[in-house]
C-alpha positions in Angstrom: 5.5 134.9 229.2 6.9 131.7 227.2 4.8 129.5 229.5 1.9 131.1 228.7 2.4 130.9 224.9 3.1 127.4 225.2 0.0 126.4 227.1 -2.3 129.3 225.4 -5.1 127.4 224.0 -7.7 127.6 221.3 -10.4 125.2 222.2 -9.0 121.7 223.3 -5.9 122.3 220.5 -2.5 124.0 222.2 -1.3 126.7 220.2 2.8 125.7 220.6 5.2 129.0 219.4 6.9 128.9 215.5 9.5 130.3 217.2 9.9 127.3 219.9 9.2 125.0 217.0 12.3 126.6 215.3 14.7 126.3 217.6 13.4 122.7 218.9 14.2 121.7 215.2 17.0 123.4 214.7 18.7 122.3 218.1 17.6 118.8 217.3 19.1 119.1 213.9 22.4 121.0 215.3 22.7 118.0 218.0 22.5 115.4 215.4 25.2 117.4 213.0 27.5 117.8 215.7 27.5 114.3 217.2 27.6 112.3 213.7 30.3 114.7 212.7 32.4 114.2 215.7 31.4 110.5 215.7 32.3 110.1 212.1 35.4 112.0 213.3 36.7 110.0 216.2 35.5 106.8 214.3 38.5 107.6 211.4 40.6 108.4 214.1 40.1 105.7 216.1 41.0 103.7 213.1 43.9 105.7 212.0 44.9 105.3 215.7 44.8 101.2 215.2 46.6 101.4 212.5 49.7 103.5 214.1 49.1 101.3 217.2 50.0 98.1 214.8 52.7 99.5 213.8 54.2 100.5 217.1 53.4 96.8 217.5 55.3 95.7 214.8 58.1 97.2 215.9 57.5 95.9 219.6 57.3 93.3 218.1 60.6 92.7 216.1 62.1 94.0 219.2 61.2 91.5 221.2 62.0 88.7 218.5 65.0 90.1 217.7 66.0 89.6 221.7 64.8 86.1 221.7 66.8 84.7 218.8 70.1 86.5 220.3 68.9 85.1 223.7 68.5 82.0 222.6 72.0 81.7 220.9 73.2 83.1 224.7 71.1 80.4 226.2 72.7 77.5 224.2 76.2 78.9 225.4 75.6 79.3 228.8 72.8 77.1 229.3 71.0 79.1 231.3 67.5 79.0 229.9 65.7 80.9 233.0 68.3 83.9 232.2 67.5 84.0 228.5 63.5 84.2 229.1 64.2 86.6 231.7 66.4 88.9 229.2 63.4 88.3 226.7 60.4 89.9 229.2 62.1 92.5 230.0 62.8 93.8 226.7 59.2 92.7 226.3 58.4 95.2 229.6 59.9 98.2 227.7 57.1 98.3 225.1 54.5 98.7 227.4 52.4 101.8 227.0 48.8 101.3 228.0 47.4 100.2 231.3 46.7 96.6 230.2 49.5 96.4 227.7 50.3 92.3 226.7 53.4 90.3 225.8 53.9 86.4 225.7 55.3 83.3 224.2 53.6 80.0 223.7 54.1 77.2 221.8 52.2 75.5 218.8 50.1 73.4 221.9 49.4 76.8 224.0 52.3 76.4 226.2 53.3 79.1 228.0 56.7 80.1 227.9 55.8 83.4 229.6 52.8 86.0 230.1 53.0 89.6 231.0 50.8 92.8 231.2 51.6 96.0 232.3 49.1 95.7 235.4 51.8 93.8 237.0 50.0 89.9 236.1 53.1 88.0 234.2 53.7 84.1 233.8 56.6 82.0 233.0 57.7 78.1 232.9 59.5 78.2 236.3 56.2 79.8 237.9 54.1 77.2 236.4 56.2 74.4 237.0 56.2 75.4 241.0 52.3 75.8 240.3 52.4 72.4 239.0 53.4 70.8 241.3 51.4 72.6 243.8 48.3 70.9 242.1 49.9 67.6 242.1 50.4 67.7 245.8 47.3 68.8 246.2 45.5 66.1 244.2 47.2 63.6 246.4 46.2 65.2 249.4 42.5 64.7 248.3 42.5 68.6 248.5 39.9 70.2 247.0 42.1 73.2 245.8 41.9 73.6 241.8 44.1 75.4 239.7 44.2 76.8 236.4 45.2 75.3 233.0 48.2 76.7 232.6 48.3 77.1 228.8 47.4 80.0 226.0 44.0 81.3 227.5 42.2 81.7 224.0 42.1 78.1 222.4 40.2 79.5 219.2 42.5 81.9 218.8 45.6 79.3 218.7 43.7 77.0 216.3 43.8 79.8 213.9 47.2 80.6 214.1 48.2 76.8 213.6 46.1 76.9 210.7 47.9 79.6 209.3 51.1 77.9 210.0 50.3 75.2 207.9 49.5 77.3 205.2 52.9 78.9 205.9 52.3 81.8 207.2 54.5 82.4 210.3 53.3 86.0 211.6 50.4 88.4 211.2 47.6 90.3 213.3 45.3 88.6 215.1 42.5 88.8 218.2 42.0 86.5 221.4 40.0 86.8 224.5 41.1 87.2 227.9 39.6 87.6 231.3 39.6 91.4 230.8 38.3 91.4 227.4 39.2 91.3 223.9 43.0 91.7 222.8 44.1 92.5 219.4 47.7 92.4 218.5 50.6 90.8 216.0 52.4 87.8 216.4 55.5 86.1 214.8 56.6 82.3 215.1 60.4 82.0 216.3 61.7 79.0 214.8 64.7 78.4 217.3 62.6 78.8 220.4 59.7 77.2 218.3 57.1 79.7 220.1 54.9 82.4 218.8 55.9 85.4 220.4 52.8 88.1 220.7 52.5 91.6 221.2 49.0 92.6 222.1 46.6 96.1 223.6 43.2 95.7 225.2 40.6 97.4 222.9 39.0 98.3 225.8 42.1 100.3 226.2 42.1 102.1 223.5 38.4 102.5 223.7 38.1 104.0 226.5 40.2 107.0 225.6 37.9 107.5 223.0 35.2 107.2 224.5 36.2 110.2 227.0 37.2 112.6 223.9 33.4 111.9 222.6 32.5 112.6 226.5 34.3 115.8 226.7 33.1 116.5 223.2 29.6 116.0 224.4 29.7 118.4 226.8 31.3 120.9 224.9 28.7 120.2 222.6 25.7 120.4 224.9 27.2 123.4 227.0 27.8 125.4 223.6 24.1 124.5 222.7 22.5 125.6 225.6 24.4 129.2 225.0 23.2 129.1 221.5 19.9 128.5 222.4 19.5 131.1 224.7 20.8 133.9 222.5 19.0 131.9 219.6 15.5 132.4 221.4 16.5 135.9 222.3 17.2 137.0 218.7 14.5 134.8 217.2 12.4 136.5 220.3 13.1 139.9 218.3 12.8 138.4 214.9 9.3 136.5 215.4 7.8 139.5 217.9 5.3 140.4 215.2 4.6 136.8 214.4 3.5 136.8 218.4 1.6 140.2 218.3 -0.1 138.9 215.2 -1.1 135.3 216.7 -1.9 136.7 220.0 -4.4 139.6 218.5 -5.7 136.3 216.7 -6.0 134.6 220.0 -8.0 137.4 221.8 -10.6 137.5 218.3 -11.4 133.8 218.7 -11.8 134.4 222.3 -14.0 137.3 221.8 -15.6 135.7 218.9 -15.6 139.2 216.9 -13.1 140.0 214.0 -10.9 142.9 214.1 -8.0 144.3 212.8 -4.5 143.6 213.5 -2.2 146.6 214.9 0.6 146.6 211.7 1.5 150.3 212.5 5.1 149.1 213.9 5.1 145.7 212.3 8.4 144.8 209.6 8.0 144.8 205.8 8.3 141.0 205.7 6.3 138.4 204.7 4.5 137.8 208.1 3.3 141.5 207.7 1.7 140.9 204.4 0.1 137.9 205.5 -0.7 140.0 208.2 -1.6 142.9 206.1 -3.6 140.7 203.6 -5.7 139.1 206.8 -6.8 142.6 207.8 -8.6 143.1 204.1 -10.2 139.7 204.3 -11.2 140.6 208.1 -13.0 144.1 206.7 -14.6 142.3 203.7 -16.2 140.0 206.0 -16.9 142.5 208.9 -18.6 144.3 206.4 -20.6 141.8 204.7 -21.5 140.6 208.2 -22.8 143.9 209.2 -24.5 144.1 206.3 -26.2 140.2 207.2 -26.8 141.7 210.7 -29.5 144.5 209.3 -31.5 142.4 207.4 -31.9 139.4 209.8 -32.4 139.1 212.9 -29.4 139.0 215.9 -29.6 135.8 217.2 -29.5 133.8 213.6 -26.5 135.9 212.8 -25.0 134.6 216.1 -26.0 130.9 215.0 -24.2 131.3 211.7 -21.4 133.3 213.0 -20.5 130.3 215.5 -22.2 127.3 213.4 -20.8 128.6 210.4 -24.1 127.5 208.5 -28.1 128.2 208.6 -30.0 125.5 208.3 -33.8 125.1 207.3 -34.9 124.3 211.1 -37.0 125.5 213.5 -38.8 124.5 216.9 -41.8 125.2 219.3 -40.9 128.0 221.8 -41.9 129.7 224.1 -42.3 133.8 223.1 -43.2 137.1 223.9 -44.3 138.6 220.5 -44.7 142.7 220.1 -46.4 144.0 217.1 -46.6 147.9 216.4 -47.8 149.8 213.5 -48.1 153.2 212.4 -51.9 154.7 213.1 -53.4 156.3 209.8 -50.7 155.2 207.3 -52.2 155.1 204.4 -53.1 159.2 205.1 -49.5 160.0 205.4 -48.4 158.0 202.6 -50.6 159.9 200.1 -49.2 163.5 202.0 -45.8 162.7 201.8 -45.3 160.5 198.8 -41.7 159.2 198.4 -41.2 161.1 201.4 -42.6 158.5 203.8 -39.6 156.7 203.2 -37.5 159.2 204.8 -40.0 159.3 207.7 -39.8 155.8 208.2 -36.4 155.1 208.5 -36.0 158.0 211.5 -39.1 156.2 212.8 -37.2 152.6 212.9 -34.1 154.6 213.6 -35.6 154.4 217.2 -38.0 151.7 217.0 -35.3 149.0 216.1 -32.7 150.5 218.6 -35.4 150.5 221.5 -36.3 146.6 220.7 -32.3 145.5 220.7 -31.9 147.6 223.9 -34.3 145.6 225.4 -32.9 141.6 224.3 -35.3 141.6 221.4 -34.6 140.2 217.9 -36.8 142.2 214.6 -38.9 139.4 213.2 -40.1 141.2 210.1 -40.7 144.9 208.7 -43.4 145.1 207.1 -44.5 148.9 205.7 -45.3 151.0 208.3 -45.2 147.3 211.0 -42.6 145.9 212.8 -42.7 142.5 214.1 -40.3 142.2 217.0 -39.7 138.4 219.5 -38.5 138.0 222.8 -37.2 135.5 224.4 -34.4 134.4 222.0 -32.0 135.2 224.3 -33.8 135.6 228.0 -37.0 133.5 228.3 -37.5 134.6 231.9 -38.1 138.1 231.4 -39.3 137.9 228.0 -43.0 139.6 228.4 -41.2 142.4 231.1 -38.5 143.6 227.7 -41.1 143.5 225.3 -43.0 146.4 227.9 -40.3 148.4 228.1 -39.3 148.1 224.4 -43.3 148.8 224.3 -43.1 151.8 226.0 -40.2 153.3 225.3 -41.3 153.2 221.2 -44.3 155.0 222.4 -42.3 157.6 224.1 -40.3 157.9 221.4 -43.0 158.7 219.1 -44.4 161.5 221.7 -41.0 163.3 221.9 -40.7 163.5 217.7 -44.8 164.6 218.0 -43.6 167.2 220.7 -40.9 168.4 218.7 -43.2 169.0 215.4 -45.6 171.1 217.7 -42.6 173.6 219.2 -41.3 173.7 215.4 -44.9 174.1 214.2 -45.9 177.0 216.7 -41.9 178.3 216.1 -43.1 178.9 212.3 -46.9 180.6 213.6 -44.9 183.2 215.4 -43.9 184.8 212.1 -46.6 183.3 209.7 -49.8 180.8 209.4 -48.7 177.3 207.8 -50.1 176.8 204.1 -52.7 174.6 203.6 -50.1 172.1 202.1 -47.9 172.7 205.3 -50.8 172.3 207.5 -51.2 168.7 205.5 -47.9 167.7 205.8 -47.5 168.6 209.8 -50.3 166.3 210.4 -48.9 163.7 208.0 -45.3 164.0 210.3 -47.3 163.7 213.9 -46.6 159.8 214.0 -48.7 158.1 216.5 -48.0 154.4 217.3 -50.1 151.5 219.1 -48.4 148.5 220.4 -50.1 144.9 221.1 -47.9 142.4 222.8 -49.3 138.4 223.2 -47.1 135.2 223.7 -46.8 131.6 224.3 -46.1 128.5 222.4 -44.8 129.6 218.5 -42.8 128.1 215.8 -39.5 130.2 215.2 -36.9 129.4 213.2 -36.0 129.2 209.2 -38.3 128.1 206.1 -38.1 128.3 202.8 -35.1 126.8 200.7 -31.3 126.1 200.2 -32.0 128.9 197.8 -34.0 132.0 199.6 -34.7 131.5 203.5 -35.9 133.7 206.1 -36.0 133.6 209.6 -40.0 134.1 211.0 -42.4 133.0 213.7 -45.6 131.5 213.0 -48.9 131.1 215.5 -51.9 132.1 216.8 -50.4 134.0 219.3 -48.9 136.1 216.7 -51.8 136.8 214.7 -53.2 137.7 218.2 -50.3 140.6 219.1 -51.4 141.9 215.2 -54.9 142.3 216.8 -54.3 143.9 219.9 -52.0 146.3 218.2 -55.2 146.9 216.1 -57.2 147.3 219.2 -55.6 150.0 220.5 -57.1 152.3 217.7 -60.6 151.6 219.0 -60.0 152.0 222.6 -57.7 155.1 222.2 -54.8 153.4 224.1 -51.0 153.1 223.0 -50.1 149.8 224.2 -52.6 146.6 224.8 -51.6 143.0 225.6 -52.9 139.6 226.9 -53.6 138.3 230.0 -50.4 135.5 229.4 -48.4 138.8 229.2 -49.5 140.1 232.5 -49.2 136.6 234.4 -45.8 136.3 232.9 -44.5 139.6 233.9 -46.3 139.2 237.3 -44.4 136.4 238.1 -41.3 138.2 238.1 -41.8 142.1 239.0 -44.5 144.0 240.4 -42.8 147.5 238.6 -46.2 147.4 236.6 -50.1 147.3 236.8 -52.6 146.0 234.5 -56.0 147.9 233.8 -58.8 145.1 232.5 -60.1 147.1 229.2 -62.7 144.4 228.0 -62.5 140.7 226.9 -63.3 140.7 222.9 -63.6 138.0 220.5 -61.2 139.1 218.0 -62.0 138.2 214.3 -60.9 134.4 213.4 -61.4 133.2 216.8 -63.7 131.5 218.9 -63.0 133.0 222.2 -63.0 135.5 224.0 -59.8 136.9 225.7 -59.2 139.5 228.3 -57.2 142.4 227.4 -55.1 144.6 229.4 -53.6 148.1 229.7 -49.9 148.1 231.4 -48.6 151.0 233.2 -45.9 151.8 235.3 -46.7 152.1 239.1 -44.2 154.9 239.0 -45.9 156.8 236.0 -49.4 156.2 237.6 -50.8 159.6 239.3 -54.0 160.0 241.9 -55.9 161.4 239.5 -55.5 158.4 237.2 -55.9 155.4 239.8 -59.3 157.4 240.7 -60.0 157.3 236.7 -58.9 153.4 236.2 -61.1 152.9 240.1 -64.3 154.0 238.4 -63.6 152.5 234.8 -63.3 149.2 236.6 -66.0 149.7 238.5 -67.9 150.8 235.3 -66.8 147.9 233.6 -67.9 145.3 236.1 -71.6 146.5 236.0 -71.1 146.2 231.6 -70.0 142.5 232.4 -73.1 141.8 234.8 -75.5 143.3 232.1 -76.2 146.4 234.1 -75.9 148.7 231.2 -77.5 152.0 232.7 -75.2 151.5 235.8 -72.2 150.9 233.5 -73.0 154.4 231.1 -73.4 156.3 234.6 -69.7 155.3 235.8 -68.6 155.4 232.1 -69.3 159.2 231.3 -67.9 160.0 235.2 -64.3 158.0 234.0 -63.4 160.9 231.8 -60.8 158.0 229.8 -61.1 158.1 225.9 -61.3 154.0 226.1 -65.1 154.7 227.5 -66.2 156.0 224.0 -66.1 152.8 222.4 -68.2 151.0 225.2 -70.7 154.0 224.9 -70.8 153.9 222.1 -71.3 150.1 221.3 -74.5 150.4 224.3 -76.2 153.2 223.1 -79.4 153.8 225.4 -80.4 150.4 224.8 -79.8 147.2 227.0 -77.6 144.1 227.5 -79.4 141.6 225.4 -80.6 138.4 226.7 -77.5 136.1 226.0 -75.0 138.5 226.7 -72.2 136.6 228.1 -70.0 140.1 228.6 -67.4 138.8 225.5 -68.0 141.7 222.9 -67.3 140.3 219.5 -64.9 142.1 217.0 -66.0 142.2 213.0 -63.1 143.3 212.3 -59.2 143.0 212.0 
């Protein structure tokens, strides 16, 4: 669980825990405390513990010159100057404490009367004298033996206590280097003896105990730590579990891409809850006004500004499926109903809007008693097959509301006859739709300004679904499109088939263009292929001219479409430039 909040992600950015960042800091911060307090600490007590140190020295110190002056006054009498020094390092020996603890005597030019250290190393004039003469036996061998300078190791640290004698100062502290490192002691000049007698500790000594207090201190430190962090995370785990369930319902909206609301029903009365609390209101406000941007344009722009977080005057040529349907004699149920057509409208568009978002298609415009509707927005492949079945399925729609007026209507004739103002407004309720359907290339996208913009498509082939939608009056069918409709949905299913009606020259163009009737296979009966067989056969002779042939099959069809072809031949003939294109005056 805590490695999948550390790694959850929100785009490319990590989304890292306030709790983890909490206790990061505050470890980092209790680390820091705890070291420069123990630091600080050991520091002042590593001084305080120089200081005592010196003093202990001091004391070693006037020990040991104390024993050489009486040794001295013993040597004179006896004359037994080996015996005195002797007498001298051991008192010297007594005061040793540390591993690497340092006595000696040397004179003004660094002679050593004698060394020792409490590792067991010690010098003295009769050891050096036998060295001596070592070397000098060794020089005249031509031997290429070397030996040491046997004098005060640290000539710095001699010049500066010479200078000080001839200031007159005859004792003091003072620091030399060895072999093993840096010494720091106190020394005292013994004028009988004429040496400066020393009492020194390696730092390093002294040091190192320190350094393995902070050591042990360290782990202490980082031991404790790790305990506090582990019951810190588990009570800040508690504290912060609605910050979580708050960020992670957050996480699963940007995800989804869909505000919500967050669960507060067993969240604290803290801070983070308001916030929390406060979030939710802004989340309605803007659910709300989105719905309310959702119903007056169409889907796919609210997606774009949703995501884009803009809309933009813009627009492109694409390829679309464009379904036009109107209500058939409008303007007769407007004057019926009155204000009441409004009522009848929206339970109309109730089912007509529903039926075109079913099938992936956006509402272009409302217009009255039109709807506009495009497909392809969101699947360009099966465009012209959705806008069919959004076709059809307003159309059946429309049937089952008609079929529900006549049950109510004949419900009512069981009791009584319907007024003549009934009788008006039952007519005015049968709603009857056509549907034309065209495509191909179309502008779609905003115009208008920063101020007021809407979302439309513009093109002939949309001006072209308006006229096959008013089409479908004249040849008494509910749906009509295009031939680029039947190719494109031919291309992917063979769930329909598509009756030739005519090819017209609709008003505005120049053209003429085949137009279709598409039916289910599933929906189409015997009796209507053997309809359809003769209409097409009908149709052909009408093409080739052969009007008498083409009235014959026409009257045998028995489809209402045939009425406008008799209808437009009368009992006359084709005329001599009749190119089978039947030209429309009208819209």
């Amino acid at each position: 669980m805590f490695k999948k909040q550390v790694f959850q992600r929100v785009g490319e950015t990590r989304i890292v825990p306030i709790s983890f960042k909490i206790l990061a800091i505050f470890s980092i911060l209790l680390l820091l405390s705890n070291f420069a307090t123990n630091t600080i600490n050991l520091i002042l007590n590593q001084r305080q513990f120089f200081k005592l140190n010196n003093e202990i020295m001091v004391c070693r110190l006037k020990d040991l010159f104390s024993a050489a002056g009486n040794q001295y006054q013993i040597s004179i009498f006896s004359g037994d100057r080996n015996a005195a020094v002797e007498s001298i390092k051991s008192v010297a020996r007594k005061g040793f404490e540390l591993p690497s603890s340092y006595a000696a005597a040397f004179d003004r030019q660094g002679n050593i009367l004698f060394e020792l250290c409490a590792d067991g190393e010690e010098t003295d004039e009769l050891e050096i004298q036998r060295l001596m003469v070592l070397e000098k036996e060794a020089v005249q061998r031509d031997d290429s033996q070397v030996f040491s300078d046997y004098t005060f190791c640290d000539k710095s640290a001699l010049g500066r206590l010479n200078e000080a004698y001839e200031t007159g100062i005859y004792d003091g502290s003072l620091t030399f280097e060895t072999s093993k490192g840096e010494y720091f002691g106190v020394y005292k000049y013994q004028e009988e003896w004429q040496y400066y007698f020393v009492r020194a500790e390696l730092r390093a000594d002294t040091t190192r105990s320190t350094n393995m207090v902070l050591g042990v201190i360290s782990l202490i430190i980082i031991i404790l730590l790790a305990v506090f962090l582990i019951v810190g995370f588990n009570v800040f785990g508690r504290i912060l579990a609605n910050v979580k369930h708050i960020t992670n319902s957050l996480y699963e909206m940007q995800k989804k891409q869909q505000l919500t609301c967050i669960d507060l029903s067993n969240a604290p009365n803290d801070d983070i809850t308001y916030l929390a609390a406060s979030f939710n209101s802004l989340s309605s406000t803007i659910s709300n006004l989105l719905g309310i941007f959702q119903k007056f344009v169409s889907k796919d722009v609210v997606a774009k500004a949703y995501n884009e977080h803009q809309i933009r005057l813009e627009g492109s040529g694409q390829n679309l499926t464009i379904l036009f349907s109107d209500i058939k004699s409008f303007t007769f149920r407007t004057e019926t109903l009155g204000n009441d057509i409004i009522d009848l409208l929206n339970v109309h568009y109730d089912r007509v809007i529903h039926a075109v978002h079913v099938n992936k298609g956006v509402i272009g415009s409302i217009i009255g008693d039109a709807i506009l509707a495009i497909y392809g927005t969101e699947d360009e492949k099966n465009k012209s097959l959705d806008s069919l079945e959004a076709a059809w399925t307003i159309t059946d729609l429309t049937e089952k509301l008609r079929t529900k007026m006549i049950a109510r209507r004949e419900e009512i004739e069981k009791t009584r006859q319907l007024t003549e103002s009934e009788e008006k407004v039952y007519k005015a309720v049968l709603i009857d739709v056509g549907v034309g359907i065209d495509g191909g290339n179309v502008f779609y996208g905003n115009i208008g300004s920063n101020e007021h913009m809407t979302n439309t498509v513009i093109g002939d082939n949309v001006n072209s679904a308006s006229r096959l939608e008013g089409l479908t009056r004249i040849y008494h069918l509910p749906v009509i499109c295009s031939e680029y409709i039947k190719q494109d949905v031919e291309a992917v299913t063979d769930k329909y088939v598509f009756y030739e009606i005519d090819t017209v020259q609709v008003k505005g163009k120049t053209e003429g263009k085949k137009i279709y009737y598409p039916v289910k296979k599933e929906n189409t009966s015997e009796e209507q292929l053997e309809k359809f067989e003769i209409y097409s056969k009908g149709l052909k002779a009408y093409y080739e001219g052969d009007w008498t042939e083409a009235r014959k099959l026409f009257k045998n069809c028995a489809l209402e479409c045939t009425e406008v072809f008799l209808e437009r031949m009368g009992n006359g003939k084709a005329p001599a430039d009749w190119s089978g294109i039947w030209t429309m005056t009208t819209k």
